[in-house]
C-alpha positions in Angstrom: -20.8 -7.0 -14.9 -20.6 -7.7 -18.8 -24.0 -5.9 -19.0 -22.3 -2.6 -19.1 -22.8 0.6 -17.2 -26.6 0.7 -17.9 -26.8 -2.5 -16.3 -29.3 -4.8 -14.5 -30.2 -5.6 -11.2 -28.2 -9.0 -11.6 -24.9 -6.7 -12.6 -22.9 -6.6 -10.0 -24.0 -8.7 -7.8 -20.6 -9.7 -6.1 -20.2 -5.5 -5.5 -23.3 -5.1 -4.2 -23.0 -7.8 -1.8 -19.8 -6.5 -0.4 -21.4 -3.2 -0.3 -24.0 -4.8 2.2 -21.2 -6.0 4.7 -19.5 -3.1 4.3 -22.4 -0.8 5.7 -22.9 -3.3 8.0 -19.6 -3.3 10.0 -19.7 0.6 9.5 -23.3 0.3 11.6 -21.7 -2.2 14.1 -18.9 0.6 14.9 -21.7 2.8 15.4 -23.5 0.6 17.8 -20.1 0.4 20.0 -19.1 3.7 20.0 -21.2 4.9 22.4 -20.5 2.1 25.0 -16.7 2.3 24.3 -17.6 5.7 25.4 -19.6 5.7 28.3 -16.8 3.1 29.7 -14.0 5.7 28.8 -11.9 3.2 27.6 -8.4 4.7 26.8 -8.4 5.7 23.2 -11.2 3.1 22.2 -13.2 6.2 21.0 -10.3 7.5 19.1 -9.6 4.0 18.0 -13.3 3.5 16.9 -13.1 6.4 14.9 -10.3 5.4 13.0 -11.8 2.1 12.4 -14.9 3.5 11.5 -13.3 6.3 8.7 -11.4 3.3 7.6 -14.2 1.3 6.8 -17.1 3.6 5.4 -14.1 4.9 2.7 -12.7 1.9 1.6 -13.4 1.6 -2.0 -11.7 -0.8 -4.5 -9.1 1.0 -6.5 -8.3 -0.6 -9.8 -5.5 1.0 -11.4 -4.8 1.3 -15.1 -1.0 1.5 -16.0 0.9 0.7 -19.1 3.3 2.9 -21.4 1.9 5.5 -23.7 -0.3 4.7 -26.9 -1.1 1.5 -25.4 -4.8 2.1 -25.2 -5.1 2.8 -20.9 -8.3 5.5 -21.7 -10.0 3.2 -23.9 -9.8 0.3 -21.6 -10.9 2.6 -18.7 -13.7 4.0 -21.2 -14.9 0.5 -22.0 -15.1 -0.9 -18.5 -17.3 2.6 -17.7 -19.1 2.2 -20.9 -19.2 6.0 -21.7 -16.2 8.1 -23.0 -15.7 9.6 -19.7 -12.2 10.3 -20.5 -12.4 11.9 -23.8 -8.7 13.8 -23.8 -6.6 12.3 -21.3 -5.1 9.5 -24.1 -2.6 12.2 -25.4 0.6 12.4 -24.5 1.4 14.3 -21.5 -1.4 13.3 -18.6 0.6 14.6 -15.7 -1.3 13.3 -12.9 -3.8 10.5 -11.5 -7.1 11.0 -12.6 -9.8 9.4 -10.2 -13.1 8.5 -11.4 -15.9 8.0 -9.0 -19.4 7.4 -8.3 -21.0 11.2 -8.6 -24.8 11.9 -9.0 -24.4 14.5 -11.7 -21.0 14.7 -14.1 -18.5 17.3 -12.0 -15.1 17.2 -11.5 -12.4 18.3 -8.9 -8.7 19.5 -8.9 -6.2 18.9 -5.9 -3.4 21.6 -6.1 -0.2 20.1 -5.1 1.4 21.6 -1.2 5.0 22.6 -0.8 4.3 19.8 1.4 3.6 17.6 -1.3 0.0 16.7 0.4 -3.3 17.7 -1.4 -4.8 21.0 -0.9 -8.2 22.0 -0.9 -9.9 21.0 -3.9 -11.1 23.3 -7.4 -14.6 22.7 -9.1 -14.0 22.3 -12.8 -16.5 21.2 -15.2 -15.2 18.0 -16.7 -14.9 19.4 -20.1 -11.9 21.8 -18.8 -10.3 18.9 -16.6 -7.7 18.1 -19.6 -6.2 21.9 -19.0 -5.4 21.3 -15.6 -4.0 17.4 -15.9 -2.1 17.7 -18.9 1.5 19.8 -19.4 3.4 20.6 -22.8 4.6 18.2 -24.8 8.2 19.2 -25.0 8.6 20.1 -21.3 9.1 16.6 -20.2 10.1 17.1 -16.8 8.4 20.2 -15.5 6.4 18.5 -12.7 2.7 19.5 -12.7 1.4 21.6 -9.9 -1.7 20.2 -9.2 -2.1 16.5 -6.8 -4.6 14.8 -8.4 -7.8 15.1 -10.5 -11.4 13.1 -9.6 -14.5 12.9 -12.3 -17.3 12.6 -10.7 -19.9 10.4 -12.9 -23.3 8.4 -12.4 -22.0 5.1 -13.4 -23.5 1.9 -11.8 -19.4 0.1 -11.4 -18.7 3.3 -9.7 -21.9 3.5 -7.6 -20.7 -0.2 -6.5 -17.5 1.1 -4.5 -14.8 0.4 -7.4 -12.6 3.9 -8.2 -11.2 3.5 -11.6 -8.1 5.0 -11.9 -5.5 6.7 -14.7 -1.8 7.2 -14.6 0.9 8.9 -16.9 2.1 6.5 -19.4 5.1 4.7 -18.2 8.5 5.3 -19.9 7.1 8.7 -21.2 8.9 11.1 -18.9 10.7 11.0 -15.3 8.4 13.2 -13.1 5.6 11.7 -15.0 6.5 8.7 -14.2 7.3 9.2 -10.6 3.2 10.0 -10.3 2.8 6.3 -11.2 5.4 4.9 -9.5 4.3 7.1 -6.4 -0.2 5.9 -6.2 0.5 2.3 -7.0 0.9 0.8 -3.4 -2.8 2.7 -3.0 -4.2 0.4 -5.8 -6.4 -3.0 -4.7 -5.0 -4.5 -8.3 -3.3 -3.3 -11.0 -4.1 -3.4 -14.8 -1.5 -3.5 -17.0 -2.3 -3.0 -20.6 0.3 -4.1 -23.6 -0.5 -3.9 -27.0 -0.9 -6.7 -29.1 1.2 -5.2 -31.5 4.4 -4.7 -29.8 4.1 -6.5 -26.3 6.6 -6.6 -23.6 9.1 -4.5 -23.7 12.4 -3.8 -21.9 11.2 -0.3 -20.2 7.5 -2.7 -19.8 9.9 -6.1 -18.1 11.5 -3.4 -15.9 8.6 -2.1 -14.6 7.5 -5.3 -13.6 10.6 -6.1 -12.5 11.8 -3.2 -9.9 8.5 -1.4 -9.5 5.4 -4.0 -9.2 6.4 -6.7 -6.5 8.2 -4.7 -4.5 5.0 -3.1 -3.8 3.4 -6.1 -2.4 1.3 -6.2 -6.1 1.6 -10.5 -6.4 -2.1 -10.0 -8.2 -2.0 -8.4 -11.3 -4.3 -8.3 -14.5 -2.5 -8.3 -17.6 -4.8 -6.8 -21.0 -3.6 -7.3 -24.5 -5.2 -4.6 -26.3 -5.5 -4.3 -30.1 -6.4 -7.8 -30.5 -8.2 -6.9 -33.5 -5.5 -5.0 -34.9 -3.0 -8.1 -35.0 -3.9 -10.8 -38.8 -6.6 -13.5 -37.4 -3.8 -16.0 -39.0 -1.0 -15.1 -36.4 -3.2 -14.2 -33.0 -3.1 -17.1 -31.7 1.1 -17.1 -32.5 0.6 -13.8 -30.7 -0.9 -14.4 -27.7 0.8 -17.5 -27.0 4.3 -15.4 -27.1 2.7 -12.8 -24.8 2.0 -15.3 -22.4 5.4 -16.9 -22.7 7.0 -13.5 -21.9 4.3 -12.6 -18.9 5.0 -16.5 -17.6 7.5 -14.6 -14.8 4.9 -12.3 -13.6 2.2 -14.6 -13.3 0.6 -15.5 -10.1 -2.2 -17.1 -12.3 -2.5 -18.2 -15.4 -5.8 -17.1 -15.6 -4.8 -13.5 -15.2 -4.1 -12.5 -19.0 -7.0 -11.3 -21.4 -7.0 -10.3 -24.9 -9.6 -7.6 -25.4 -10.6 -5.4 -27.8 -11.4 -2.5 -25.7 -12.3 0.1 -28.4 -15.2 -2.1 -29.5 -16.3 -3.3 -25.6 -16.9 1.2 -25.7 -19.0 1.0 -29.3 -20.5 -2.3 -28.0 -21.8 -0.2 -24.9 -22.5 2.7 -26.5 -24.5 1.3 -28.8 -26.5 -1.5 -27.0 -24.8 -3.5 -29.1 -24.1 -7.1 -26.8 -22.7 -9.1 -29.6 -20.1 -6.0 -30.1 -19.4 -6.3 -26.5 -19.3 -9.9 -25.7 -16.8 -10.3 -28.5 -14.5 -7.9 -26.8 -13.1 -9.9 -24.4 -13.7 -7.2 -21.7 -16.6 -9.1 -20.1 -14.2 -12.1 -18.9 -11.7 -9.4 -17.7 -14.1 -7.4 -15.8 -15.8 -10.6 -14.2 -12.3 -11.6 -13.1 -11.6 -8.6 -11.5 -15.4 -8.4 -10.1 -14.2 -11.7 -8.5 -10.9 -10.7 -6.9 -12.1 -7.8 -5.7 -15.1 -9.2 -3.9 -13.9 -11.9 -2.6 -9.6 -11.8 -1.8 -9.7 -7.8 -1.0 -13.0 -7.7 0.1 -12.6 -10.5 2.4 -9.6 -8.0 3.6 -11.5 -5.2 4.0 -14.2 -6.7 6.1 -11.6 -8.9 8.0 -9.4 -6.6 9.2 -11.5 -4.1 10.9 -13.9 -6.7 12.1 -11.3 -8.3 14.1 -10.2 -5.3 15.6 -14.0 -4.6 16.5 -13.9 -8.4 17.9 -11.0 -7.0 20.7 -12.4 -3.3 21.2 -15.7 -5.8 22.2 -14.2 -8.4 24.2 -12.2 -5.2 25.9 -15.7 -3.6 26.6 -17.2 -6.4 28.2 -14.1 -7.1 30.4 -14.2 -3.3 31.4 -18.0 -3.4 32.4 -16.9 -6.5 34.9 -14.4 -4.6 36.4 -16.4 -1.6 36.4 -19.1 -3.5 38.0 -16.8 -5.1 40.9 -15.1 -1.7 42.1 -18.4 0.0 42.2 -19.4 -2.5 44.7 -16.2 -1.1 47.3 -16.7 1.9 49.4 -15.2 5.7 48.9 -12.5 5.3 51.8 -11.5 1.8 50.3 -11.7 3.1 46.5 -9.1 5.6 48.0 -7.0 3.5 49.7 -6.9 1.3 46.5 -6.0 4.3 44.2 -3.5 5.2 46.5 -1.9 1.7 46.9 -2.0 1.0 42.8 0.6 4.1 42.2 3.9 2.8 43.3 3.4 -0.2 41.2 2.1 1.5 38.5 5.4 3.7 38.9 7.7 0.8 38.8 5.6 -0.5 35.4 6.4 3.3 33.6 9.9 2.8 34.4 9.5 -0.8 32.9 8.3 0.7 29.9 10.8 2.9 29.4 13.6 0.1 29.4 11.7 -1.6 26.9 11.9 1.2 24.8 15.0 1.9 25.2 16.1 -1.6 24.7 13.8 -1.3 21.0 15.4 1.7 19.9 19.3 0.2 20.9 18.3 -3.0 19.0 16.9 -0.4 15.9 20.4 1.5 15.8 22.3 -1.6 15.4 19.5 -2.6 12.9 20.4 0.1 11.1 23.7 -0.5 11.4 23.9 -4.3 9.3 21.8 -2.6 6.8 24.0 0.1 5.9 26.6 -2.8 5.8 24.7 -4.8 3.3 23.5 -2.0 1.1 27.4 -1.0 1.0 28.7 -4.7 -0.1 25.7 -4.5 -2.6 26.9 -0.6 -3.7 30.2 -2.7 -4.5 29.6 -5.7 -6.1 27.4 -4.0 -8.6 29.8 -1.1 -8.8 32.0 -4.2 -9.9 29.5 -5.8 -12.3 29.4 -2.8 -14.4 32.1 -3.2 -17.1 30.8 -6.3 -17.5 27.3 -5.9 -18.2 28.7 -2.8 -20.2 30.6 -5.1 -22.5 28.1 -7.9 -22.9 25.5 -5.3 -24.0 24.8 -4.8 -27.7 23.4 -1.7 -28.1 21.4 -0.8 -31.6 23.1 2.7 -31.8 26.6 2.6 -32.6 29.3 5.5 -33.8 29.2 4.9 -38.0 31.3 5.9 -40.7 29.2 9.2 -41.6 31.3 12.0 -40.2 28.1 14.3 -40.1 26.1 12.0 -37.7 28.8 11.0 -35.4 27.9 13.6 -32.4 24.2 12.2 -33.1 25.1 8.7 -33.3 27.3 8.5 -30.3 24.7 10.8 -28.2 22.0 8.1 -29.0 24.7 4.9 -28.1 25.9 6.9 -24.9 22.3 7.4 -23.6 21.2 3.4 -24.6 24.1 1.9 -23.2 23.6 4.0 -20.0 19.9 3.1 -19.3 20.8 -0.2 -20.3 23.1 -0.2 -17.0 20.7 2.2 -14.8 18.2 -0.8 -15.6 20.6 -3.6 -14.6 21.4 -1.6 -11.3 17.2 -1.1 -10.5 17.0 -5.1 -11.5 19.9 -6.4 -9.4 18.3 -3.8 -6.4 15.3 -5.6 -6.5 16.5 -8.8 -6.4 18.9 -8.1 -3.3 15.6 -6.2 -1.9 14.0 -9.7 -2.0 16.7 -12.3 -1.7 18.6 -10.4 1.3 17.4 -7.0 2.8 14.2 -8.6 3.2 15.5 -11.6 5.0 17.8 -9.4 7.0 15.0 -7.2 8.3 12.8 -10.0 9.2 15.6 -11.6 11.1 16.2 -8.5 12.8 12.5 -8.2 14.1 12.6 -11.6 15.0 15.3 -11.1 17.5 13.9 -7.8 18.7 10.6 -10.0 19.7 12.5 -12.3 21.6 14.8 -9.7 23.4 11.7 -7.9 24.6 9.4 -11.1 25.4 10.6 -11.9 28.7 10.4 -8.2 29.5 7.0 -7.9 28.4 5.8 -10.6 29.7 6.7 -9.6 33.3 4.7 -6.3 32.5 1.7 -7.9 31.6 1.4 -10.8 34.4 2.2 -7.8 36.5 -0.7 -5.5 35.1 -2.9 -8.2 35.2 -2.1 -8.9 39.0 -2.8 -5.3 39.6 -5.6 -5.5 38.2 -6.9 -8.5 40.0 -6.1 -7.1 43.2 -8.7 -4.2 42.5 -11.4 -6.4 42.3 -10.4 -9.2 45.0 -9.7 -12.0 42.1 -9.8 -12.4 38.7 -13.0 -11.0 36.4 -13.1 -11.8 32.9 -13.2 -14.8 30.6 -10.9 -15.7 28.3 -12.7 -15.4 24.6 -12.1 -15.9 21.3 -9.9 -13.5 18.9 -8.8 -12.2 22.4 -4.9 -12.0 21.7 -3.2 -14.6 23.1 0.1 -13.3 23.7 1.4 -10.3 25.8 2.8 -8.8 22.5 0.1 -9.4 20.4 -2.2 -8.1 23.3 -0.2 -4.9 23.4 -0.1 -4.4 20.1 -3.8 -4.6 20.0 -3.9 -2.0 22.1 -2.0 0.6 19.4 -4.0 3.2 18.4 -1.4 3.3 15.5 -1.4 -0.7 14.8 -3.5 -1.8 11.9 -3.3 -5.4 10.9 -2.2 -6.5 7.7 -5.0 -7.9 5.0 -3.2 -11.3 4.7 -2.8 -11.5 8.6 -6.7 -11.0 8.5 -7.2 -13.5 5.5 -5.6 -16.5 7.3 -6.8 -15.5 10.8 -3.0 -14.2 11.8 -2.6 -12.7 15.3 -1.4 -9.5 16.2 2.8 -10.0 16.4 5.2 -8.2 15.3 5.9 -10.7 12.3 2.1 -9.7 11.1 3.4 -5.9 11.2 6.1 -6.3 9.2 4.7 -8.0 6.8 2.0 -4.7 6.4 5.5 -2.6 6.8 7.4 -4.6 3.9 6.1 -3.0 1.1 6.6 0.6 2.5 10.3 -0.5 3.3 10.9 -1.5 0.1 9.3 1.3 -1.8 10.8 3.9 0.5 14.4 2.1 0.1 13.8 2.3 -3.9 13.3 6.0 -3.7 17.2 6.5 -3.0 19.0 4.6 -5.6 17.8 6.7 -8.6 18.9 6.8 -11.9 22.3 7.1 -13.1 22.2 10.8 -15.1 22.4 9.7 -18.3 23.0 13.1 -19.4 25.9 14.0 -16.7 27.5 10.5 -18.5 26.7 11.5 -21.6 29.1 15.5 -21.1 31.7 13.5 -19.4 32.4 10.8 -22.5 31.8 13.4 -25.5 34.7 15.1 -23.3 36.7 12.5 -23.8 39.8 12.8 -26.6 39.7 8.9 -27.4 37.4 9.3 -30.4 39.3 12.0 -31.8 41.1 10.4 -34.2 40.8 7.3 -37.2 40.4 4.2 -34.6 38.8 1.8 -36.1 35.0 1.6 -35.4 34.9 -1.8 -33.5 37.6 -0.3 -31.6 35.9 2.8 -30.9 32.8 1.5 -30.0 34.0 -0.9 -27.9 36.2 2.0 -25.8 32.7 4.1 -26.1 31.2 1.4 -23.7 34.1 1.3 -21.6 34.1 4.7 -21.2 30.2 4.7 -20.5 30.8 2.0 -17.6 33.6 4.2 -16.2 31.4 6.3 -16.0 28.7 5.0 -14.7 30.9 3.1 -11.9 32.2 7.1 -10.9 28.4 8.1 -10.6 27.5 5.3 -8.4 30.2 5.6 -6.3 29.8 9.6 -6.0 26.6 8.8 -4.5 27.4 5.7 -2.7 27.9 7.4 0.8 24.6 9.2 0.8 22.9 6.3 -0.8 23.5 3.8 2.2 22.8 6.2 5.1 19.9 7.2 3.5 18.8 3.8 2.6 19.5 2.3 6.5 17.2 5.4 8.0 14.2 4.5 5.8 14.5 1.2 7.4 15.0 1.9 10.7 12.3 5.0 10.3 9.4 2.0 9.0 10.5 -0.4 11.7 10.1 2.5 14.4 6.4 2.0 13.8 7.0 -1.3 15.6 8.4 0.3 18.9 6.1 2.8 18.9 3.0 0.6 18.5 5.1 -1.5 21.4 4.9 1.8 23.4 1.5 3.2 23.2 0.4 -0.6 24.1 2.1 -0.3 27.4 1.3 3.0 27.7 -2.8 1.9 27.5 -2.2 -1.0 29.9 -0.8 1.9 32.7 -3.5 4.4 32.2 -6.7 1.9 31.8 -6.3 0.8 35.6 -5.9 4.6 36.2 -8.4 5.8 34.5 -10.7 2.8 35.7 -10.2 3.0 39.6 -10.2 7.0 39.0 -13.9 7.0 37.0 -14.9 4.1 40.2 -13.6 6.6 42.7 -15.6 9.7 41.3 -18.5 7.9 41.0 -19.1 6.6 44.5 -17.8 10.2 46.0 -20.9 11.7 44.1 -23.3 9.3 46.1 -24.4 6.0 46.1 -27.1 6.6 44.0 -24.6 7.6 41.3 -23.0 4.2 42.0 -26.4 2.2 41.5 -27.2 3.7 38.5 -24.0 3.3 37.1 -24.1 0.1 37.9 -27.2 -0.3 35.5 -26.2 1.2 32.8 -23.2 -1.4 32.7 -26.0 -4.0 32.5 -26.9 -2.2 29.9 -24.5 -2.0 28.2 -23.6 -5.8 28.5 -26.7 -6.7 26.7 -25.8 -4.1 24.1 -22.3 -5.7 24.0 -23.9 -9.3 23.5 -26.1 -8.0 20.4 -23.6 -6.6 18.8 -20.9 -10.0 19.6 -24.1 -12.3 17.6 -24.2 -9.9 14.6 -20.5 -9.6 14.1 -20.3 -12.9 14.6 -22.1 -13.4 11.9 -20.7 -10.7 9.6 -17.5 -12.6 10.3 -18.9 -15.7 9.1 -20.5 -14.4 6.2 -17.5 -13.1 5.1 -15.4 -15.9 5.9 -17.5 -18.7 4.1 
């Protein structure tokens, strides 16, 4: 990868390689397709489909984020290794900004839906892309109207499947920010670039703090740019203090690089490969290059293999039943039809207890969250004078009568997003330390409420189904799910299973889900406990008569903080109510995904022995020549079915080793 973008046939190689499986599996869904829909397996087609869109589009998103004039477009320019993005370093870039494989230079523009989704894209030529992703300098807040922006450009990383990516500067402005804050669950890995020259700062530690984890981000790539800019004397004081402050974030210690990404660009630009290799870009890029490829790729691959393994062993189970009725006559087709709806009856009214004892379980769910958010609401409500008075802000009110508005504005609006920061930090923690906890013993106890239940629907599907055929057809196989859940959760349309599920060769449970839900939970529970209006504080304490007056300026600022906190305490407490209802539906809303995946599970049981005695019965009433040559295309299929087992088989392998 170090060769630049005018690289090799060596460059790459890990990309390239993943590349290969992933058009293989892609071709493996395409072999099955067709048999999943001559059988007319349930929604196996619709399923397949999914799969299938799933796995031709992944792509490896590696997101660039860091606050503003720390060097995000020339890092992103060097690891291109052309100036791709000449314009987006000023201030201002309003949007994400996508840059992907293209075979000529072109550029699109997503306008933004009252919806919020993307609309149909603009053609732009790249050189007037910075008009539509940048907005005014002084209009901080004015959100931009437009999604998202993608360049389009013939560059060999891109051509390999990665999708380089550009935010808004952190800390720049709030709806800029929100864009950030908003794509980075999308990204495969993060990059977060400091500079060298002033590393690791509050705003940078809160990020990190509230924003990263939460996300499910435990991977992240941390670039000290500037190297070059900091005395050769004191870099090696330097980076040593950089990783000292990073030590909390770390999942690695590998994971930090000190580049000098301005001359990794000349190095490329120039064919220059002493330039670039003394960048320290080429041991960034080969770490990512290794991450990628091997942890998410492994995920990629994994995951949709494995639900090809159960679409497959499904098939071949189908084509043995298939086989087996076709071999009954019309008048005892239709007597078995008949005899299979009363119990099928019972089983829908089975189903619907289930649900109902899900959604029950989900309302009191709901219930203890809205409790714990309220005693967290509380104690930090409580904490606030506190950390107010242990604070000690750089602005203070002086002695100069002519500054004193300006002073106190500037210690009023410190002191405040010194507390709003507290408040994100201590919500984090309690995300991870106790709402997380809370949840996961919540969906524990829904599993085991339901089991029993369950169960008794499956032994009594599969007894149903047994009777059609006059005993038992079928083997058991491996990466068949074992367990009545996990089998019905298989069955989801909806269910897709977690990338660290299909790492460590997880099943499909409820416990996998909500470790893919997690993440979601906690970014969509973040959403509601916003900032504290440091402006609304700052109108209420410039109100205030207890500065008018000669107090003495200790005094006065120490009754400015207490005043701030006062404040601040009022605002979270105004939107306290709202807060925790809010906070306990997001929950609830992401953990309905698990009843609903429940659902269309037993849903698929009930209509697959419909649907396969109903297709048996059609077919013999059209003639028994019909029948017979039904009954070789399912051999035909079965041999299909056994080719396709042996080569993803061996993609599973491959990708496992």
């Amino acid at each position: 990868m170090d060769t630049g973008h005018g690289a090799a046939d060596g460059a790459y190689a890990g990309y390239g390689a993943w590349r290969a499986r992933q058009e293989t599996l892609v071709g493996l869904i395409d072999r099955l397709t067709p048999i999943v829909a001559g059988l007319r397996i349930g929604a196996g087609v619709k399923k397949l489909d999914s799969l299938k869109q799933r796995a031709a589009s992944e792509a490896f998103k590696v997101m660039i984020v860091g606050e503003f004039k720390r060097g995000k477009s020339t890092v992103i320019n060097s690891m291109l290794g052309e100036k791709v993005l000449p314009s987006f370093a000023r201030p201002c870039t309003a949007i994400i900004n996508e840059v992907t494989w293209g075979d000529t230079r072109s550029a699109l523009i997503y306008p933004l839906e009252a919806d919020g989704s993307a609309g149909e894209p603009l053609t732009v030529g790249v050189d007037e892309i910075a008009d539509y992703v940048t907005i005014g300098a002084d209009d901080d807040n004015t959100p931009n109207p437009y999604e998202r922006a993608v360049v389009r450009w013939p560059l060999e990383l891109c051509r390999n499947g990665v999708v380089v990516v550009d935010s808004p500067g952190l800390n720049e402005a709030p709806e800029r920010e929100k864009v950030t804050l908003n794509y980075l669950e999308q990204a495969d890995v993060l990059v977060f670039v400091v500079d060298c020259q002033a590393a690791m700062s509050r705003s940078e530690q809160l990020f990190l703090d509230v924003h990263v984890k939460a996300r499910g981000h435990e991977d992240v790539f941390y670039v000290g740019n500037k190297i070059n800019l900091v005395e050769e004397e004191e870099r090696e004081d330097v980076q040593r203090e950089i990783r000292k402050r990073l030590s909390p974030y770390l999942s690695r210690p590998d994971r930090v690089f000190f580049v000098n990404a301005r001359a990794a660009l000349t190095g490329r630009q120039k064919g220059d490969p002493d330039l670039l290799a003394g960048s320290g870009m080429p041991e960034l890029e080969r770490g990512l290059e290794e991450f990628l490829t091997r942890e998410r790729g492994r995920a990629k691959i994994l995951s949709p293999a494995r639900e090809l393994k159960y679409l497959l062993i499904e098939a071949r189970e189908q084509i043995d039943r298939k086989e087996a009725l076709l071999t009954q006559d019309v008048e005892e087709l239709r007597a078995t039809y008949e005899r299979v709806q009363g119990p099928l009856t019972r089983l829908e009214q089975n189903r619907r207890v289930i649900v109902a004892q899900m959604e029950e379980h989900l309302r009191e769910t709901r219930g203890e969250v809205e409790g714990a958010t309220r005693r967290f609401m509380d104690r930090v409500a409580a904490n606030i004078p506190t950390w107010a008075q242990e604070y000690d802000p750089s602005n203070t009110i002086g002695a100069n009568p002519f500054n004193a508005r300006e002073k106190m504005e500037a210690a009023v609006k410190e002191i405040t997003d010194h507390l709003s920061g507290r408040v994100q930090v201590e919500f984090a923690q309690w995300q991870e330390n106790e709402l997380k906890p809370l949840v996961a013993r919540r969906v524990e106890d829904m599993e085991r409420m339901i089991d029993d239940d369950v169960k008794q629907f499956v032994t009594r599907i599969d007894e149903i189904r047994a009777s059609l055929t006059a005993g038992p057809v079928g083997t058991e196989e491996d990466g068949k799910p074992s367990t009545p859940i996990e089998r019905l959760l298989a069955d989801a349309v909806s269910f897709v299973l977690d990338p660290a599920t299909a790492i460590s060769g997880g099943k499909f449970n409820l416990r996998s889900m909500l470790t893919a839900l997690l993440p979601q939970i906690a970014v969509g529970t973040a959403a509601f406990l916003v900032g504290l209006g440091p402006f609304v504080i700052l109108g209420a304490v410039l109100g205030s008569t207890v500065f008018k007056g000669a107090l003495q300026l200790n005094k006065a600022n120490r009754r400015l903080k207490e005043q701030v906190a006062e404040q601040v305490q009022l605002e979270l407490r105004k939107q306290a109510d709202t807060d925790v209802t809010n906070l306990g539906e997001e929950v609830v809303k992401q953990l309905r995904k698990m009843r609903d995946a429940i659902a269309q599970g037993l849903d698929a049981e009930i209509k697959s022995i419909r649907d396969e005695v109903g297709a048996a019965l059609r077919t013999k009433e059209q003639g028994e020549s019909d029948a017979k040559r039904e009954s070789t295309e399912m051999r035909r299929y079965a041999q299909e079915l056994n080719r396709v087992d042996e080569s993803l088989a061996d993609l599973i392998m491959d990708v496992a080793m």
